[in-house]
N, CA, C and O atoms as CSV, one atom per row, in Angstrom:
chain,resi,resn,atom,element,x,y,z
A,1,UNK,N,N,-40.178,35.227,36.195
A,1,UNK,CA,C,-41.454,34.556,36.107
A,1,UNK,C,C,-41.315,33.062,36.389
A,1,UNK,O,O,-42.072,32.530,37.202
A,2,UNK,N,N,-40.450,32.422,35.800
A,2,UNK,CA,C,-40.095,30.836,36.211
A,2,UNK,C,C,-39.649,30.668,37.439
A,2,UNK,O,O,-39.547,29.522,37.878
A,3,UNK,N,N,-39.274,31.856,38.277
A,3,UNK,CA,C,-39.254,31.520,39.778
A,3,UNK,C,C,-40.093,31.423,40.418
A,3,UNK,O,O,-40.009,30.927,41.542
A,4,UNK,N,N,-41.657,32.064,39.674
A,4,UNK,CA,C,-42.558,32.955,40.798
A,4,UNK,C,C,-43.261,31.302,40.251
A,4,UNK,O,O,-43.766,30.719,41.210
A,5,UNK,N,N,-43.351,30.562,39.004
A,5,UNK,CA,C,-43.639,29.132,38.572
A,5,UNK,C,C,-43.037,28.210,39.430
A,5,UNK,O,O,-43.707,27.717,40.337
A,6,UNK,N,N,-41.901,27.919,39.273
A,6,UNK,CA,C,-41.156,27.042,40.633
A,6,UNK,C,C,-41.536,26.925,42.197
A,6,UNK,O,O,-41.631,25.885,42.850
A,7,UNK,N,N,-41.733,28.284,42.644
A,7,UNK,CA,C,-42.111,28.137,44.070
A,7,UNK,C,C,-43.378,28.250,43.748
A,7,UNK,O,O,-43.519,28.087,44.960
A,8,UNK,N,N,-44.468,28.368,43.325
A,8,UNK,CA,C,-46.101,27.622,43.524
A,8,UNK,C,C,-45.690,26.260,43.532
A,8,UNK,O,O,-45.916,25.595,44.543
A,9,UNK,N,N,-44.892,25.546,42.165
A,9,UNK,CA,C,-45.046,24.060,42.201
A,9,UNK,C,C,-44.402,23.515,43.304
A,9,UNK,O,O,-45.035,22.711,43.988
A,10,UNK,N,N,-42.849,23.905,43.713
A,10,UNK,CA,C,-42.560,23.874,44.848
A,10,UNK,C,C,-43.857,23.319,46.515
A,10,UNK,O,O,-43.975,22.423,47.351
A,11,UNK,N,N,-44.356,24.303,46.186
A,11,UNK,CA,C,-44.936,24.556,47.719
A,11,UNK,C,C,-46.366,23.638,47.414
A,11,UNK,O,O,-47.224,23.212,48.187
A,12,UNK,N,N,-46.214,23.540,45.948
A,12,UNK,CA,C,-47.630,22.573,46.298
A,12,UNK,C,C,-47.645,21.007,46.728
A,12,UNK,O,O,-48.514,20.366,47.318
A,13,UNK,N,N,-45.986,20.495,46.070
A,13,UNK,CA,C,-45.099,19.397,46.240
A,13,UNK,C,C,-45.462,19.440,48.070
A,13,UNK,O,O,-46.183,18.764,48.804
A,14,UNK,N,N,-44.666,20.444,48.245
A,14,UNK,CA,C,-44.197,20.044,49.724
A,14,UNK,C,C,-45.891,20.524,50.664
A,14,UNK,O,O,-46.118,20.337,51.859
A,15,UNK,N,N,-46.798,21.134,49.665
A,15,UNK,CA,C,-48.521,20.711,50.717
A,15,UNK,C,C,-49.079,19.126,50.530
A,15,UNK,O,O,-49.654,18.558,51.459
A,16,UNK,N,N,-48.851,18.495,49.256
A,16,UNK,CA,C,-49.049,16.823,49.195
A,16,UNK,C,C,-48.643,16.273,50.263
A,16,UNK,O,O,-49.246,15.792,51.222
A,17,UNK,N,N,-47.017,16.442,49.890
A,17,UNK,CA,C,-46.213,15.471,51.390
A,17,UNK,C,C,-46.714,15.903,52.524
A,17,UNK,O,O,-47.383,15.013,53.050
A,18,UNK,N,N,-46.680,17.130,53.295
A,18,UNK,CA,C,-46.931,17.299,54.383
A,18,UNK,C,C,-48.561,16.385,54.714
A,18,UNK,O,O,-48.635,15.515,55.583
A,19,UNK,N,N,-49.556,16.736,53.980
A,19,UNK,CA,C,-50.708,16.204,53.845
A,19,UNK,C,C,-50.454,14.484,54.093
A,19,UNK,O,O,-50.758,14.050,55.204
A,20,UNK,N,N,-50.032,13.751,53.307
A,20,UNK,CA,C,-49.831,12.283,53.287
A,20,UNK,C,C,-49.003,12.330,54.409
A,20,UNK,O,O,-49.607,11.676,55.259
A,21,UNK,N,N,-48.094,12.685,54.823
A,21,UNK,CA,C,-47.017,12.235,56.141
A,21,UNK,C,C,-47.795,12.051,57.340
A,21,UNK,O,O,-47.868,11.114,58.135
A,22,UNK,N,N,-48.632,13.719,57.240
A,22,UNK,CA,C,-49.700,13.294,58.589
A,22,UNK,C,C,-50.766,12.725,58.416
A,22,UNK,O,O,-51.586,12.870,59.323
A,23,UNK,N,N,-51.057,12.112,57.552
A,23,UNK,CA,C,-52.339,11.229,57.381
A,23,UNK,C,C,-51.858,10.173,57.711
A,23,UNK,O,O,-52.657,9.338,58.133
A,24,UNK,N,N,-50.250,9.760,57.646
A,24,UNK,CA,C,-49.996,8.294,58.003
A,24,UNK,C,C,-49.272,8.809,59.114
A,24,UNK,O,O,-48.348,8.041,59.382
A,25,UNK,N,N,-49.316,9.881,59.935
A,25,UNK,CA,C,-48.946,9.455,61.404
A,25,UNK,C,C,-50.459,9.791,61.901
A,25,UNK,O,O,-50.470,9.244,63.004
A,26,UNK,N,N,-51.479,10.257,61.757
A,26,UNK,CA,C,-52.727,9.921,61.973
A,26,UNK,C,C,-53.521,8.484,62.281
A,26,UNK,O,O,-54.175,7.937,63.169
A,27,UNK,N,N,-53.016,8.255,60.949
A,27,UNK,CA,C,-53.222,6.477,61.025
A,27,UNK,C,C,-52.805,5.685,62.062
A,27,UNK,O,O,-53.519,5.031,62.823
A,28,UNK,N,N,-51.237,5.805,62.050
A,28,UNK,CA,C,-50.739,5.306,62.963
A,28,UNK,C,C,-51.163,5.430,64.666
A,28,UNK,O,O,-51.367,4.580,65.533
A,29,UNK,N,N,-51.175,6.520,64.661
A,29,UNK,CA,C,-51.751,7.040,66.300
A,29,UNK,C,C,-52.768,6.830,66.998
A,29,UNK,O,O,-52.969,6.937,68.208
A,30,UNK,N,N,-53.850,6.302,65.547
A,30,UNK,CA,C,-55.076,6.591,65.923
A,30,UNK,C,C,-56.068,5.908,65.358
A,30,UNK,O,O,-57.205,6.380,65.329
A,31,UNK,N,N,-55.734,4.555,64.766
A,31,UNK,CA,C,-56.568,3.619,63.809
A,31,UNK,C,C,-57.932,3.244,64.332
A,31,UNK,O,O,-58.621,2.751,63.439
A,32,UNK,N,N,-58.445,3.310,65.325
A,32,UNK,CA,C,-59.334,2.855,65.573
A,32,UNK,C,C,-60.567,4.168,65.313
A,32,UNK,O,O,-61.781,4.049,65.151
A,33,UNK,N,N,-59.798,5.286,65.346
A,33,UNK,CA,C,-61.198,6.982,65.345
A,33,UNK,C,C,-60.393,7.336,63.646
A,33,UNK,O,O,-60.935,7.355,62.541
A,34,UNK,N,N,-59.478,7.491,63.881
A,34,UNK,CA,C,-58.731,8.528,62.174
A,34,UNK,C,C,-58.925,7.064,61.460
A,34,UNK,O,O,-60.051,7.180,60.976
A,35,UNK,N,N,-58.517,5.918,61.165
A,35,UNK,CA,C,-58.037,4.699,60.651
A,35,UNK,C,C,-59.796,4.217,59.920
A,35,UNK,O,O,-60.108,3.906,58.771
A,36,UNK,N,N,-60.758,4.364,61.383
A,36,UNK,CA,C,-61.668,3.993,60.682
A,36,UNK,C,C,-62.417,4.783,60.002
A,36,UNK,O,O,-63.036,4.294,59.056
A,37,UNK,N,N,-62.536,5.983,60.256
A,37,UNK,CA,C,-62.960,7.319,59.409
A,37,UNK,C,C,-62.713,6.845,58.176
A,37,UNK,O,O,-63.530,6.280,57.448
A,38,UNK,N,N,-61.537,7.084,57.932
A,38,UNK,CA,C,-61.094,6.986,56.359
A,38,UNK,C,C,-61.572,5.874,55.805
A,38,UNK,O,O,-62.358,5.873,54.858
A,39,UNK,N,N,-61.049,4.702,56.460
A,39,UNK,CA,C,-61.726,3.066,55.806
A,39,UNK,C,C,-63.204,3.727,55.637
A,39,UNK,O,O,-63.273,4.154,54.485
A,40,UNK,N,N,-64.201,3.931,56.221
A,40,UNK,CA,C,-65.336,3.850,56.248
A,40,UNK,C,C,-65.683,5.211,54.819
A,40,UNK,O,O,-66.578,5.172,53.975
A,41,UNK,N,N,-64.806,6.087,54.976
A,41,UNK,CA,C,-65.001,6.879,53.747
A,41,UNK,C,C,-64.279,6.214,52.559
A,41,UNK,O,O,-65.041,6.179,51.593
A,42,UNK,N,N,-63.328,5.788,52.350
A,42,UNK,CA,C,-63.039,5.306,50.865
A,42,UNK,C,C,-64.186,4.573,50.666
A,42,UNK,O,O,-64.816,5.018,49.707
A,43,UNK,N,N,-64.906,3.259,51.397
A,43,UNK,CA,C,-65.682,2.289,50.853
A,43,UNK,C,C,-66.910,2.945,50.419
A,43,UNK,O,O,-67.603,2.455,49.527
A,44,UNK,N,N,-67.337,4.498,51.264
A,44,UNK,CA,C,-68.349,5.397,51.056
A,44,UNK,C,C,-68.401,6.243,49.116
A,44,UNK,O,O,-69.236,6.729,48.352
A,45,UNK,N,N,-67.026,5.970,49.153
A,45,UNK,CA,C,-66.959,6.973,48.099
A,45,UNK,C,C,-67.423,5.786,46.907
A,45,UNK,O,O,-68.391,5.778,46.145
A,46,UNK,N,N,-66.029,4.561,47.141
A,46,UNK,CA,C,-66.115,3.680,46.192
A,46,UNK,C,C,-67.731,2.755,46.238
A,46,UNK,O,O,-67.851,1.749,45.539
A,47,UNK,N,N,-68.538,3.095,46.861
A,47,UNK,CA,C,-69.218,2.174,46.576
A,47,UNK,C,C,-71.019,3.267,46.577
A,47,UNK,O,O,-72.216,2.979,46.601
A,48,UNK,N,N,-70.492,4.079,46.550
A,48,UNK,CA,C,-71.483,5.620,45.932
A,48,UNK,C,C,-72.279,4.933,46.846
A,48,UNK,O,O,-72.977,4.008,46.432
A,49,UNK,N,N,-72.287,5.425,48.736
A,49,UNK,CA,C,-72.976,5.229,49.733
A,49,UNK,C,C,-73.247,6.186,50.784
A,49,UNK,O,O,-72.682,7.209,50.398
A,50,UNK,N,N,-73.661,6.364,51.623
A,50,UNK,CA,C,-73.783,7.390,52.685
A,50,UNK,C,C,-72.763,6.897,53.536
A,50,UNK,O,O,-72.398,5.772,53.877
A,51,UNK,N,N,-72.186,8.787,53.934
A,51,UNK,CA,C,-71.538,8.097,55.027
A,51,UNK,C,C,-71.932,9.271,56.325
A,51,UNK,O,O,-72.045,10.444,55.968
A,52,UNK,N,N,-72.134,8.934,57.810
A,52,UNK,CA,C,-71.825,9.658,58.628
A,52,UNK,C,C,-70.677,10.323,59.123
A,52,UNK,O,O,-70.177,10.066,60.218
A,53,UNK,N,N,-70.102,11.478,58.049
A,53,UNK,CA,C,-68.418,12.433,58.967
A,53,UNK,C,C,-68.673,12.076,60.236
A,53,UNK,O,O,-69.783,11.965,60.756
A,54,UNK,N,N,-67.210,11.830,60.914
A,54,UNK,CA,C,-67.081,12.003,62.305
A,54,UNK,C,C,-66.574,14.001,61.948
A,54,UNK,O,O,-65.641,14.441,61.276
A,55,UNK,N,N,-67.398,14.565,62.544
A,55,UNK,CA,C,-66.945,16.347,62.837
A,55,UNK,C,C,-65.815,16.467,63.503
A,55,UNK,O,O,-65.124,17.389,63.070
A,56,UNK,N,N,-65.282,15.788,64.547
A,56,UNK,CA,C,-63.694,15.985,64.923
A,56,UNK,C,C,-62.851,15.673,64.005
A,56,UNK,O,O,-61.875,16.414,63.895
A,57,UNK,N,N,-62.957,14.649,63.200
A,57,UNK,CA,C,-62.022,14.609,62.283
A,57,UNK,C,C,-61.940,15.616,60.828
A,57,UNK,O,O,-60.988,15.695,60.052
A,58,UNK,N,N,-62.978,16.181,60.770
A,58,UNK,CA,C,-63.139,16.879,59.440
A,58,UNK,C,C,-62.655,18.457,60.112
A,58,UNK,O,O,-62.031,19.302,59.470
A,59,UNK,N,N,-63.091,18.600,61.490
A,59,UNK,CA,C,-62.135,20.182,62.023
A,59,UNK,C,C,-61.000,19.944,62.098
A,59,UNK,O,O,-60.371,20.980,61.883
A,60,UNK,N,N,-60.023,18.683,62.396
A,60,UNK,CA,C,-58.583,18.295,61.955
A,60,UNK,C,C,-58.189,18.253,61.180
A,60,UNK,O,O,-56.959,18.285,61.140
A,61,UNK,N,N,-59.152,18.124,59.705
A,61,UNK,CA,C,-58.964,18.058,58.600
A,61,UNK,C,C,-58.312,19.759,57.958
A,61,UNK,O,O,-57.262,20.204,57.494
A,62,UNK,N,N,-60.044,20.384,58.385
A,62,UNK,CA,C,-59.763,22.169,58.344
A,62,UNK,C,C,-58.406,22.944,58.790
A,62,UNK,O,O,-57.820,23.835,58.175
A,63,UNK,N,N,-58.190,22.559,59.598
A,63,UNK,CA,C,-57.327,22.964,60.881
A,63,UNK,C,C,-55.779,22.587,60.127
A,63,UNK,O,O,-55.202,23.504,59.542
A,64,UNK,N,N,-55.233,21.394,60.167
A,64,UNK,CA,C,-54.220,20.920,59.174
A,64,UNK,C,C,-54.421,21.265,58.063
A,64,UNK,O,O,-53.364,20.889,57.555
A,65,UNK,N,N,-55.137,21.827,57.043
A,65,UNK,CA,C,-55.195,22.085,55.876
A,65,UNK,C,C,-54.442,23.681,56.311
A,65,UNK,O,O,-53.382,24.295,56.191
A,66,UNK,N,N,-55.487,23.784,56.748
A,66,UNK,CA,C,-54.811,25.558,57.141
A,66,UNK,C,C,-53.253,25.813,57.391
A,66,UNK,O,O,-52.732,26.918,57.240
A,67,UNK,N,N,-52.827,25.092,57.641
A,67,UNK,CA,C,-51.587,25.511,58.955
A,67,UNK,C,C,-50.642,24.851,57.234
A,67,UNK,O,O,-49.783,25.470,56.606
A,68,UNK,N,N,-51.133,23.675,56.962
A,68,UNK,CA,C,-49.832,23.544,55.623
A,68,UNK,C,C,-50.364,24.848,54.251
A,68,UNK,O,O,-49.724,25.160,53.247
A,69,UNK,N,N,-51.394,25.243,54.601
A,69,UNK,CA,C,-51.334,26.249,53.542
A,69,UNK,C,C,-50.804,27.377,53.808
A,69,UNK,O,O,-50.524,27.939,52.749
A,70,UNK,N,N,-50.508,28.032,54.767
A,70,UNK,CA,C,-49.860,29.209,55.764
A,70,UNK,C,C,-48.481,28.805,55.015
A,70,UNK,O,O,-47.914,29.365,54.077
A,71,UNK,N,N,-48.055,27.381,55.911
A,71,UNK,CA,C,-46.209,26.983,55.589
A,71,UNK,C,C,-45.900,27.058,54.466
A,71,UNK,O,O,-44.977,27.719,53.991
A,72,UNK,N,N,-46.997,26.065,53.683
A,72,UNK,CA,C,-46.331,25.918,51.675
A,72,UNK,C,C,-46.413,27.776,50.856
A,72,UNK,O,O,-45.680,28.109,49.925
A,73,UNK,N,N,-47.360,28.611,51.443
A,73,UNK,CA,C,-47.335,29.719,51.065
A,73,UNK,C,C,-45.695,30.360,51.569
A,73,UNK,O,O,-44.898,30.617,50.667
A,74,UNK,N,N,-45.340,30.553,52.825
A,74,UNK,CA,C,-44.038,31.091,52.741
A,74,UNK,C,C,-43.209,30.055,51.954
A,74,UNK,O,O,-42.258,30.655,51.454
A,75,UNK,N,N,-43.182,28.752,51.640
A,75,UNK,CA,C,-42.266,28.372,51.252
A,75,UNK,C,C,-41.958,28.750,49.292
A,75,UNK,O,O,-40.990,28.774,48.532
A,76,UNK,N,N,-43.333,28.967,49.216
A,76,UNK,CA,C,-43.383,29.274,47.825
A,76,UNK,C,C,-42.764,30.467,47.747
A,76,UNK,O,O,-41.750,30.564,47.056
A,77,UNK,N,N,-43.311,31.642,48.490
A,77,UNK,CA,C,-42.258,33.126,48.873
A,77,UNK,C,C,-40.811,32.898,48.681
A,77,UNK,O,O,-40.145,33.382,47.766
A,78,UNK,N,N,-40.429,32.209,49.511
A,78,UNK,CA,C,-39.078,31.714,49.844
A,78,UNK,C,C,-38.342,31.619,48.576
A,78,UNK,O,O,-37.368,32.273,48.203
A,79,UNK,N,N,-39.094,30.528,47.888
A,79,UNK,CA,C,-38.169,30.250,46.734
A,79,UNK,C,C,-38.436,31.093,45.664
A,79,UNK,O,O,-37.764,30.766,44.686
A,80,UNK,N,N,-39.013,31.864,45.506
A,80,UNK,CA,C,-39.639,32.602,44.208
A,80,UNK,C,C,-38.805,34.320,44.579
A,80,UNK,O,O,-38.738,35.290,43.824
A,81,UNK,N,N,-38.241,34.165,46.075
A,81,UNK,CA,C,-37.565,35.596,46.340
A,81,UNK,C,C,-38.555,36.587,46.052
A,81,UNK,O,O,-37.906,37.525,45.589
A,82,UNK,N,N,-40.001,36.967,46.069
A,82,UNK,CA,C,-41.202,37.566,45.969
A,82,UNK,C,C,-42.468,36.779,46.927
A,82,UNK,O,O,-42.706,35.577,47.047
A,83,UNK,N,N,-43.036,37.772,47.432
A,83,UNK,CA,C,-43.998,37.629,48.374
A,83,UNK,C,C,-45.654,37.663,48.393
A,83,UNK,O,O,-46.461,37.834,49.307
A,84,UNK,N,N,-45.821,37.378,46.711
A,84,UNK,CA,C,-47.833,37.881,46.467
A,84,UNK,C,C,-47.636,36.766,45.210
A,84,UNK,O,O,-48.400,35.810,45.342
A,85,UNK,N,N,-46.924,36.709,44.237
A,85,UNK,CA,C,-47.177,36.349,43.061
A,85,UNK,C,C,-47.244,34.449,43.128
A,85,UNK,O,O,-48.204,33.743,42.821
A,86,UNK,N,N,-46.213,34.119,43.510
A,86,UNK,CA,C,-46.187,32.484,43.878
A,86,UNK,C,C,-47.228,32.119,44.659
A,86,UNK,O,O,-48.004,31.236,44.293
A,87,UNK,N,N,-47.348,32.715,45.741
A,87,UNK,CA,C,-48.386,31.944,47.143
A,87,UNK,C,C,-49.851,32.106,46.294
A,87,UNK,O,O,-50.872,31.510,46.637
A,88,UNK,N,N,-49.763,33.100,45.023
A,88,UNK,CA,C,-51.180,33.252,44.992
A,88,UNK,C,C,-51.374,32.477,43.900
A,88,UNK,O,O,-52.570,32.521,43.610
A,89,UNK,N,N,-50.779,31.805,43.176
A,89,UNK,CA,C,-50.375,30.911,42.114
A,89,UNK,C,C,-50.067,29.487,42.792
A,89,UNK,O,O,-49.929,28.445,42.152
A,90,UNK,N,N,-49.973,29.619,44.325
A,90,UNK,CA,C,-49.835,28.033,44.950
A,90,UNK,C,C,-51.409,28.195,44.881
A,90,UNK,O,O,-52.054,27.495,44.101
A,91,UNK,N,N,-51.944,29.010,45.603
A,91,UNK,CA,C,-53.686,29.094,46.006
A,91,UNK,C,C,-54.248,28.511,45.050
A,91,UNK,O,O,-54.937,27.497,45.164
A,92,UNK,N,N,-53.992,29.130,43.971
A,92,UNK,CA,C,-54.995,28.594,42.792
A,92,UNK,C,C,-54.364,27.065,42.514
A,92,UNK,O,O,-54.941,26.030,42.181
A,93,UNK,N,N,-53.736,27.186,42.633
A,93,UNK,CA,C,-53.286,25.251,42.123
A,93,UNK,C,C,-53.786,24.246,43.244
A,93,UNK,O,O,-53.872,23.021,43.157
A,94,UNK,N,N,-54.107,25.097,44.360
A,94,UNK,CA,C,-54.628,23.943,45.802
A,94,UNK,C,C,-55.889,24.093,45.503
A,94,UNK,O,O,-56.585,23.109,45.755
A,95,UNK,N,N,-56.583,25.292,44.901
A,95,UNK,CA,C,-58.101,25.612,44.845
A,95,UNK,C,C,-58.371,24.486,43.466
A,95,UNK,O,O,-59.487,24.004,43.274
A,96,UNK,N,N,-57.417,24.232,42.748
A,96,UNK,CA,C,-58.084,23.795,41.823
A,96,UNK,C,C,-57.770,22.143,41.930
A,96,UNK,O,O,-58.492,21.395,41.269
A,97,UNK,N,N,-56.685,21.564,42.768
A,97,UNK,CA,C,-57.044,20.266,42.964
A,97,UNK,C,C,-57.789,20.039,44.153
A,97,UNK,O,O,-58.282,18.924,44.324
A,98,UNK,N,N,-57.995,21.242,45.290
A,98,UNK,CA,C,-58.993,21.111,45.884
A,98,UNK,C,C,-60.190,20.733,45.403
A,98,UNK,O,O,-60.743,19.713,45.817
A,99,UNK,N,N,-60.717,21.516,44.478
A,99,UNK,CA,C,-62.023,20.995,43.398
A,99,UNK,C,C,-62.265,19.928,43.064
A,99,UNK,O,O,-63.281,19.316,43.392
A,100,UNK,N,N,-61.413,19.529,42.380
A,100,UNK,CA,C,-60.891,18.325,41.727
A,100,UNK,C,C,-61.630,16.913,43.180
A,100,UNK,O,O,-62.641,16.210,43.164
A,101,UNK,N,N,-60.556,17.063,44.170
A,101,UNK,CA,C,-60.787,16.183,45.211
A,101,UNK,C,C,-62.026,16.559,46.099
A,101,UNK,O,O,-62.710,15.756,46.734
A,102,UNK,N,N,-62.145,17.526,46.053
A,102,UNK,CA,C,-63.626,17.872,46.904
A,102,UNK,C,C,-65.175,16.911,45.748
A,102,UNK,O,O,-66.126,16.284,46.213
A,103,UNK,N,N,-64.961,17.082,44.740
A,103,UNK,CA,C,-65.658,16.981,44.059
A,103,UNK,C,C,-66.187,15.560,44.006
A,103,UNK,O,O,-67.404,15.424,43.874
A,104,UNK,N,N,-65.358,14.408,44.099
A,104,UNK,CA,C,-65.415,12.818,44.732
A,104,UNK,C,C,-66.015,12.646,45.773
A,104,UNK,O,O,-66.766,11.678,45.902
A,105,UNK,N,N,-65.766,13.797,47.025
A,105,UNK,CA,C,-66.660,13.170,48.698
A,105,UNK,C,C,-67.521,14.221,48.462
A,105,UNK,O,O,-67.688,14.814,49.528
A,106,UNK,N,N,-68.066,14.666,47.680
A,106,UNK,CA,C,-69.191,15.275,47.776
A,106,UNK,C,C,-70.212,15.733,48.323
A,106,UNK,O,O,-70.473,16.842,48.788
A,107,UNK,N,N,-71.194,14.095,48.168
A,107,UNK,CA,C,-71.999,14.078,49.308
A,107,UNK,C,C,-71.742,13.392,50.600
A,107,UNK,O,O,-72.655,13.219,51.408
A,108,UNK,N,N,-70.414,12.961,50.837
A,108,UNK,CA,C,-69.888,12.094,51.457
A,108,UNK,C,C,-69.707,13.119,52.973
A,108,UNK,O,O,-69.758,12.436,53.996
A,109,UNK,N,N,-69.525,14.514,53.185
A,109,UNK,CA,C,-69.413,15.062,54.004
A,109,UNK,C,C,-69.965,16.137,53.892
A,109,UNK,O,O,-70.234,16.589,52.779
A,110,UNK,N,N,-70.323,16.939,55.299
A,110,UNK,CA,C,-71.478,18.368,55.175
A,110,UNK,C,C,-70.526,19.583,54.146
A,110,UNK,O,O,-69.358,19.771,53.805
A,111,UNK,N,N,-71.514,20.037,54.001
A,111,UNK,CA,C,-71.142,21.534,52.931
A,111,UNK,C,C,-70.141,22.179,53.677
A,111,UNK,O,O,-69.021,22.338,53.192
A,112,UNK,N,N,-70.428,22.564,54.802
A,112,UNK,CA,C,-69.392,23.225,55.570
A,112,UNK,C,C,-68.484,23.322,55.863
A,112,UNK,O,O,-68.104,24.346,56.431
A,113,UNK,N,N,-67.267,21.728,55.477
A,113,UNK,CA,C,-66.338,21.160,55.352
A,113,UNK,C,C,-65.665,21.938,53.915
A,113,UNK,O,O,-64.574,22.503,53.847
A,114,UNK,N,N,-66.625,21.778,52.883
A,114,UNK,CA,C,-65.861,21.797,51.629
A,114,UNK,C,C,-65.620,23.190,51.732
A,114,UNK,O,O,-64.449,23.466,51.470
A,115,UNK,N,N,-66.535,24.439,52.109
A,115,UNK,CA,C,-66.296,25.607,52.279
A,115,UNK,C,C,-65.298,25.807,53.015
A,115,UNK,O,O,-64.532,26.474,52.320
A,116,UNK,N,N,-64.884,25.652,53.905
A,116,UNK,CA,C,-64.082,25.552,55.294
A,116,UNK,C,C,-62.882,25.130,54.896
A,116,UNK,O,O,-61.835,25.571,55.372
A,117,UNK,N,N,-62.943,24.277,54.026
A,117,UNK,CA,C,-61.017,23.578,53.342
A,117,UNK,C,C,-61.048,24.342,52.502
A,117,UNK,O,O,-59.971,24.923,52.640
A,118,UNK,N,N,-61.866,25.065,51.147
A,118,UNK,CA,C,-61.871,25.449,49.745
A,118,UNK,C,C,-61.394,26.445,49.781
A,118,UNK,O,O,-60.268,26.586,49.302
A,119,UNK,N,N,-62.178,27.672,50.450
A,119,UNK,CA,C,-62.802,29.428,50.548
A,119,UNK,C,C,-60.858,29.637,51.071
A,119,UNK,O,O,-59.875,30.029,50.441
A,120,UNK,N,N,-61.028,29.219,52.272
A,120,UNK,CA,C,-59.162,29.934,52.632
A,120,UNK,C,C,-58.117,29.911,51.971
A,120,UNK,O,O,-57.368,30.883,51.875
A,121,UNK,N,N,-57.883,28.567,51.312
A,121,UNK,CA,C,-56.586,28.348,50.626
A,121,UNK,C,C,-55.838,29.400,50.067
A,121,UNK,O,O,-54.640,29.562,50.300
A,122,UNK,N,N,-56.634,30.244,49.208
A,122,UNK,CA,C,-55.978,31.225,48.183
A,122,UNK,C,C,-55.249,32.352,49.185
A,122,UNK,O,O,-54.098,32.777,49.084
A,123,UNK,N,N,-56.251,32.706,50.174
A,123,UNK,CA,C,-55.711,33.865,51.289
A,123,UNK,C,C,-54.861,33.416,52.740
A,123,UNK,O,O,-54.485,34.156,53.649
A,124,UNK,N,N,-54.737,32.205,52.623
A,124,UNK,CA,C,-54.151,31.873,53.429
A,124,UNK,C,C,-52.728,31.330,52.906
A,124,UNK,O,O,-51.830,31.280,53.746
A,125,UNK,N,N,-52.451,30.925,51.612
A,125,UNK,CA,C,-51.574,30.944,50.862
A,125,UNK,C,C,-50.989,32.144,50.531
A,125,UNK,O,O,-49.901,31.894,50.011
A,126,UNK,N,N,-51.202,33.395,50.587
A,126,UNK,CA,C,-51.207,34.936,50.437
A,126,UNK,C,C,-50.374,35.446,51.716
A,126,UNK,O,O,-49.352,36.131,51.758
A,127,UNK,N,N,-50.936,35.041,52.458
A,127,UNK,CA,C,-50.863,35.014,54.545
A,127,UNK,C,C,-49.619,34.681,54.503
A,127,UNK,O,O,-48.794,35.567,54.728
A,128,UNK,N,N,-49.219,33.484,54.242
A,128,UNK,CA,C,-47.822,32.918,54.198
A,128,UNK,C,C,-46.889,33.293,53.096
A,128,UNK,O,O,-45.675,33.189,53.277
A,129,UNK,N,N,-47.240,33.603,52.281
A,129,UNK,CA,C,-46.159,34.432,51.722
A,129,UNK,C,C,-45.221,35.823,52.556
A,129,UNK,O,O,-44.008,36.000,52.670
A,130,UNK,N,N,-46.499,36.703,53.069
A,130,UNK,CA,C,-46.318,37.872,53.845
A,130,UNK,C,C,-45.326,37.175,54.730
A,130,UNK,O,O,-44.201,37.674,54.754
A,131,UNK,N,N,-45.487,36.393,55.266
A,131,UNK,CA,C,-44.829,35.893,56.289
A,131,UNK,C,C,-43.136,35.900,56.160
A,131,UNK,O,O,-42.171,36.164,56.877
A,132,UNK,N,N,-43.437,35.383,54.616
A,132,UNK,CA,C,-41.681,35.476,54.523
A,132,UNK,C,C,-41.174,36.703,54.452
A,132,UNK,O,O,-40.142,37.124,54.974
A,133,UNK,N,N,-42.094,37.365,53.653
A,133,UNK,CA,C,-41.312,39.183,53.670
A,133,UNK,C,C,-40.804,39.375,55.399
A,133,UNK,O,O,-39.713,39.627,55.912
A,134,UNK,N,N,-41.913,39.169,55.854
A,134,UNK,CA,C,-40.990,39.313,57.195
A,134,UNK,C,C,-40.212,38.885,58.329
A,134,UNK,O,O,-40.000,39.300,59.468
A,135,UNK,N,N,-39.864,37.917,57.622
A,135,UNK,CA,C,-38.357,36.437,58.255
A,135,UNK,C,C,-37.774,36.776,56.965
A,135,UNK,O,O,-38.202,36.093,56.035
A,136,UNK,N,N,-36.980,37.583,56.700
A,136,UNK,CA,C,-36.079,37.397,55.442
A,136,UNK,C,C,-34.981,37.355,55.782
A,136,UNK,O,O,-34.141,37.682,54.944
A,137,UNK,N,N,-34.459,36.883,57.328
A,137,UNK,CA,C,-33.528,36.266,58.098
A,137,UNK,C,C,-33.143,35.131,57.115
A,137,UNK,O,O,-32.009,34.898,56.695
A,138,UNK,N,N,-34.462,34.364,56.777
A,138,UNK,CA,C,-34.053,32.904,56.105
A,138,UNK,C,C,-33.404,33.015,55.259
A,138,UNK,O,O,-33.009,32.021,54.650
């Protein structure tokens, strides 16, 4: 059981980092469309204002959310040596600081966003577990 505990926390560790690494090579690449997005949303949040989403950046948002929830799900597999119980125990720990952080940009971006990052996590964290059952090469 403290394995199938380890690899959720595991894999949720390594969905933060992945998340922040590419937000700052985002930044970097791209300050003037990704750089000002964000500036223009923190001051949105902090200063309880409207903001207009740019929609390319919030399907990059979807899109990268997805793909580190796929990876951190096998990685949780990986380390837990079981393939359903961790990834679905990462899900709920992304669903629930998903909440958590969804719950701040609120009105800050369309509904469709929060559904679109929220609704997959758990099964797409599930997805990637499977994954390792079948690379057990690693």
């Amino acid at each position: 059981m403290l394995k199938i505990f380890f690899g959720a926390v595991a894999g949720f560790i390594v969905w933060i980092i992945l998340l922040l690494v590419s937000d700052q090579i985002w930044l970097a690449l791209s300050p003037d469309w990704y750089g000002t997005h964000q500036n223009e949303l923190a001051a949105a949040i902090n200063n309880k204002t409207a903001l207009t989403a740019d929609s390319g950046i919030l399907i990059v948002a979807v899109l990268r959310s997805a793909i580190f929830t796929v990876m951190t799900g096998f990685i949780a597999a990986w380390i837990a040596k079981e393939n359903f119980k961790s990834p679905l125990l990462l899900g709920i720990f992304l669903l629930a600081f998903g909440i958590y952080i969804h719950s701040m940009i609120l009105n800050n971006v369309p509904f469709w966003y929060h559904v679109l990052i929220l609704l997959p996590l758990i099964p797409l964290a599930i997805r990637g577990g499977k994954l390792s059952r079948q690379n057990r090469a690693f």
